[in-house]
N, C-alpha and C positions, 0 to 999 in steps of 0.2 A: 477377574478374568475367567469366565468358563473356559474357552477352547478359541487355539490358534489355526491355522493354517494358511498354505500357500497354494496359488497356482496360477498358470501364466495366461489364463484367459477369464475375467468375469463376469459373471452373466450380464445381459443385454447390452453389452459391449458391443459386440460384436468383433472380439478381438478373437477369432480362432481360425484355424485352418485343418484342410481336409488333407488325407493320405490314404493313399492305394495300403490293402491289407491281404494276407490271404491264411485260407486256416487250414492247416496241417491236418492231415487222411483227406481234404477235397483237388478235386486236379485243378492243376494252375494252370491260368487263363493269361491271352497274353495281356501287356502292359495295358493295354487300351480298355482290353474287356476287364479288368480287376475293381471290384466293388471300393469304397472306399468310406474312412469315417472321420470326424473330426477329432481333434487328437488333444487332449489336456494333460499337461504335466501336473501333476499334484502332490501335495504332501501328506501325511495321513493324519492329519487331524482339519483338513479341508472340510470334510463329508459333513463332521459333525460342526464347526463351526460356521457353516452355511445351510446346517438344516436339511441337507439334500437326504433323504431316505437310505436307506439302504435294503431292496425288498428280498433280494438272495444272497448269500454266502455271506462273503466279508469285505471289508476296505479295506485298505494300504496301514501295516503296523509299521513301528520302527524296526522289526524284522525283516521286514522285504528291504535290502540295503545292496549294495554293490555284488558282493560274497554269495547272496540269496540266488534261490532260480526267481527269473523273472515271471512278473505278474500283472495281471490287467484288472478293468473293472469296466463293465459297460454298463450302459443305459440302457432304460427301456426302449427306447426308438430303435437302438441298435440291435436288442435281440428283433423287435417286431417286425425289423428289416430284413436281417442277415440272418437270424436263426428262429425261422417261425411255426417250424415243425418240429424240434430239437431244443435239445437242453445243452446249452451255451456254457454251464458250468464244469471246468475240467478240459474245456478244446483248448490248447494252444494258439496263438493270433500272431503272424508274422506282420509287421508293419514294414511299409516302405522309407522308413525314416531311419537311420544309423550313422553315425559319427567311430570316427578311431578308425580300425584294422577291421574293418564289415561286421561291428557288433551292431546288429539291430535294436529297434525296440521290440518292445510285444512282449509274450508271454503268456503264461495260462490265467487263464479265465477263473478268478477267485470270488467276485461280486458281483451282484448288477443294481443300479441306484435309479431312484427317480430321472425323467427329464428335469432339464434345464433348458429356460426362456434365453439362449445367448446371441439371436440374433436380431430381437424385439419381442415385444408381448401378442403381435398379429402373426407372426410368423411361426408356422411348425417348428417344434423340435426337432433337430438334424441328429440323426445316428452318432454316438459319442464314444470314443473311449479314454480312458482315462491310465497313464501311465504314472509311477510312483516316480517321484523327485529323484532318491538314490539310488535308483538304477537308469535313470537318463537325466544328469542335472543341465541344467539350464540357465544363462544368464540372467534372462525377464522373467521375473515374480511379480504378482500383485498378491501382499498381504491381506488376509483377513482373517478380525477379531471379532469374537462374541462375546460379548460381558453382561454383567446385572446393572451397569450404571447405564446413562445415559450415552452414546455411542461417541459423541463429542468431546466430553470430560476425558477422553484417553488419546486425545488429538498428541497433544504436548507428551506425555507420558512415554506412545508409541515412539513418536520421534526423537525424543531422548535415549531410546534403549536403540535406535538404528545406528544412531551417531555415536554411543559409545561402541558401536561394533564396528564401525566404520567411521570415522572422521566425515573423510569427501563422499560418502553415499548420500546425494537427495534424495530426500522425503515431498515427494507432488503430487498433486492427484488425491488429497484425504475426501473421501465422501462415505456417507451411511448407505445402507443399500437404499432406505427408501426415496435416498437421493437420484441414485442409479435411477430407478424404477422412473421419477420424474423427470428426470432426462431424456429416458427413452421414451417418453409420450408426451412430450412437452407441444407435439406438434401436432399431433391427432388431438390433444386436449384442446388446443386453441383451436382449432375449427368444428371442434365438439362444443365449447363453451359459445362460441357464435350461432351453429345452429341454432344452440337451445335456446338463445336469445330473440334470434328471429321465429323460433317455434312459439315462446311463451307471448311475443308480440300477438303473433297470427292468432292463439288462441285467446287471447283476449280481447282482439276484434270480433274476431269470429262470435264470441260469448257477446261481446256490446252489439253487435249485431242482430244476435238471436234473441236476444231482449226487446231490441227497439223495434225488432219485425213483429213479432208475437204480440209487443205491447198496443200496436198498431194496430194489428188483426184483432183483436180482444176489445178495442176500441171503438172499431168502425163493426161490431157488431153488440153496441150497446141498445141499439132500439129492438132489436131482437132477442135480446135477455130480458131486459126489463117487458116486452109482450108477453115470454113465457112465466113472469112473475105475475103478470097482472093475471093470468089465467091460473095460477095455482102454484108454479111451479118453484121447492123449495131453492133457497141460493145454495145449498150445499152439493145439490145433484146439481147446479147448473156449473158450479167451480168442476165436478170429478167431469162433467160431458167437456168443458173446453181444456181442460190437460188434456183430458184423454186423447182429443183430436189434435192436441199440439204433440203428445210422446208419438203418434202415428208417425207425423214427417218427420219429429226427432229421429227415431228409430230408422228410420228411411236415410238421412242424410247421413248419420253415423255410419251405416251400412255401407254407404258407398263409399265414405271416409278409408273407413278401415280396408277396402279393396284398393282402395287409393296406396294407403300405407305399404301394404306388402308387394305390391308392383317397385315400391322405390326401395323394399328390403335392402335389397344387392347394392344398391347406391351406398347406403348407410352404414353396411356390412363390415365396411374396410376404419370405420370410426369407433368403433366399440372393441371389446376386450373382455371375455369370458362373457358376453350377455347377446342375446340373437337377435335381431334387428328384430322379428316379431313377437316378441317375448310375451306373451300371454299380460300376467300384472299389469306392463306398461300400455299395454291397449287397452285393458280394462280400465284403468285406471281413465283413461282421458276419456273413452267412452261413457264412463259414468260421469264425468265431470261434465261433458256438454248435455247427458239429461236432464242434470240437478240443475245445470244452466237454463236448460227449457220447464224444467218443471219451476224455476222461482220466476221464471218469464210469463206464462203464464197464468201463474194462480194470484198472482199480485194486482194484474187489470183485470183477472178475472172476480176477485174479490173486491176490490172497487166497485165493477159493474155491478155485482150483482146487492151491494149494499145499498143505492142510490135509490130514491121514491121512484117506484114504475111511474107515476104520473109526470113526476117532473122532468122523468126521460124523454118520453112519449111528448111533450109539451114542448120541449127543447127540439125535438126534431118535426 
């Protein structure tokens, strides 16, 4: 086992909730107008057993406990929100969240950690803050473990150590993040795995297409080859003159393809995930694919033609 932690929301869950805040030396606004952020209880070995960064101060130790002054730890989204001019580390943070005799939560500002993807992998990251377990505990936990073994093999293991802490505590819900992850896109995957089905159709018509049109044009101008043979002229320049005239309309058609392509950008936008609907590679890439599709369309009838006796061309027509 590297490292444990707790805390009551997991990313792409979408299990969190927001709360009005306000920060100590700015003037209070009333209930309406008060900022607010999403609120994670956590334990302190969360950060590190989920990977989450840490880029200033620090996270939650087992010092920060009841006895302790209180402490917080936000996120990037949240300084680039609430403190975008200002250094965040050292304010004080009143939350509107308190249980007991009007003990709040909040406290000063010790950390600030990467974003977290908690409400899908398409959606911004919402301003976060993060509160320590022992100073506002809470009934709902979701554990998580980081280990060297496979993440599975600790299924049993984990549930053993809950039930001897607890008899009647269920254990439900075990998945690996990269299970999370596949959850949360299981739906934009499946209509992404369809496009791409009807894309790879399209483009494979489209390429038999561009072959059987070419093969046709390079065909019905076989008495015209073979006259510029009979007059002199090599098959070598007569293959690079009919590519050449087939990559013109290649080039032509692609052109408009690709203006085609980024008009439907913004359609496709909302299916993808860290990658831009116009992503430079992936239009390169299919744009070379349909020239090599016109250049082997081409040079193939045009290799034929130009192999054949000028006379028996000429004879035949």
């Amino acid at each position: 086992m590297r490292s444990v932690g707790a805390v009551t929301g997991l990313p792409l869950t979408g299990s969190q909730f927001d709360i009005s805040f306000t920060v100590d030396g700015r003037p209070e606004l009333p209930p309406a107008q008060q900022p607010s952020l999403d609120v994670a209880i956590a334990t302190p070995g969360y950060f590190r057993a989920m990977g989450i960064e840490i880029t200033r101060g620090r996270g939650f130790t087992p010092g920060d406990d009841a006895s302790a002054p209180q402490v917080v730890v936000l996120s990037d989204a949240a300084v680039r929100r609430h403190f975008p001019d200002e250094d965040p580390i050292g304010k004080r943070i009143r939350l509107g969240l308190g249980r007991g005799r009007g003990r709040k939560a909040g406290g000063e500002v010790v950390g600030i950690v990467r974003d977290v993807k908690r409400h899908g992998l398409a959606k911004e990251s919402r301003p976060e803050i993060y509160v320590p377990y022992a100073q506002f505990p809470t009934q709902s936990m979701a554990v998580v473990l980081r280990a060297a073994v496979p993440p599975r093999s600790l299924a049993a293991a984990a549930e053993r150590v809950v039930h001897e802490l607890d008899a009647e505590l269920p254990v439900a819900r075990l998945a690996t993040l990269e299970e999370l992850v596949a959850r949360s896109i299981s739906e934009p995957r499946f209509y992404a795995l369809l496009l791409s089905a009807f894309a790879a159709t399209a483009l494979f018509l489209a390429a038999l297409g561009l072959f059987g049109v070419m093969s046709y044009a390079v065909a019905q101008r076989t008495r015209e080859l073979a006259v510029r043979l009979a007059l002199g002229a090599r098959g070598e320049t007569l293959e690079r003159m009919v590519i050449r005239q087939a990559l013109v309309l290649s080039l032509l058609g692609t052109a408009l393809g690709l203006l085609g392509a980024l008009a439907l950008s913004r359609t496709l936008a909302g299916l993808l995930f860290s990658v831009s609907p116009t992503d430079p590679a992936t239009l390169a890439g299919v744009a070379l694919l349909l020239l090599a599709t016109t250049l082997l369309a081409s040079y193939l009838p045009a290799r034929r033609a130009t192999r054949i006796d000028p006379v028996v061309a000429l004879r035949a027509d």
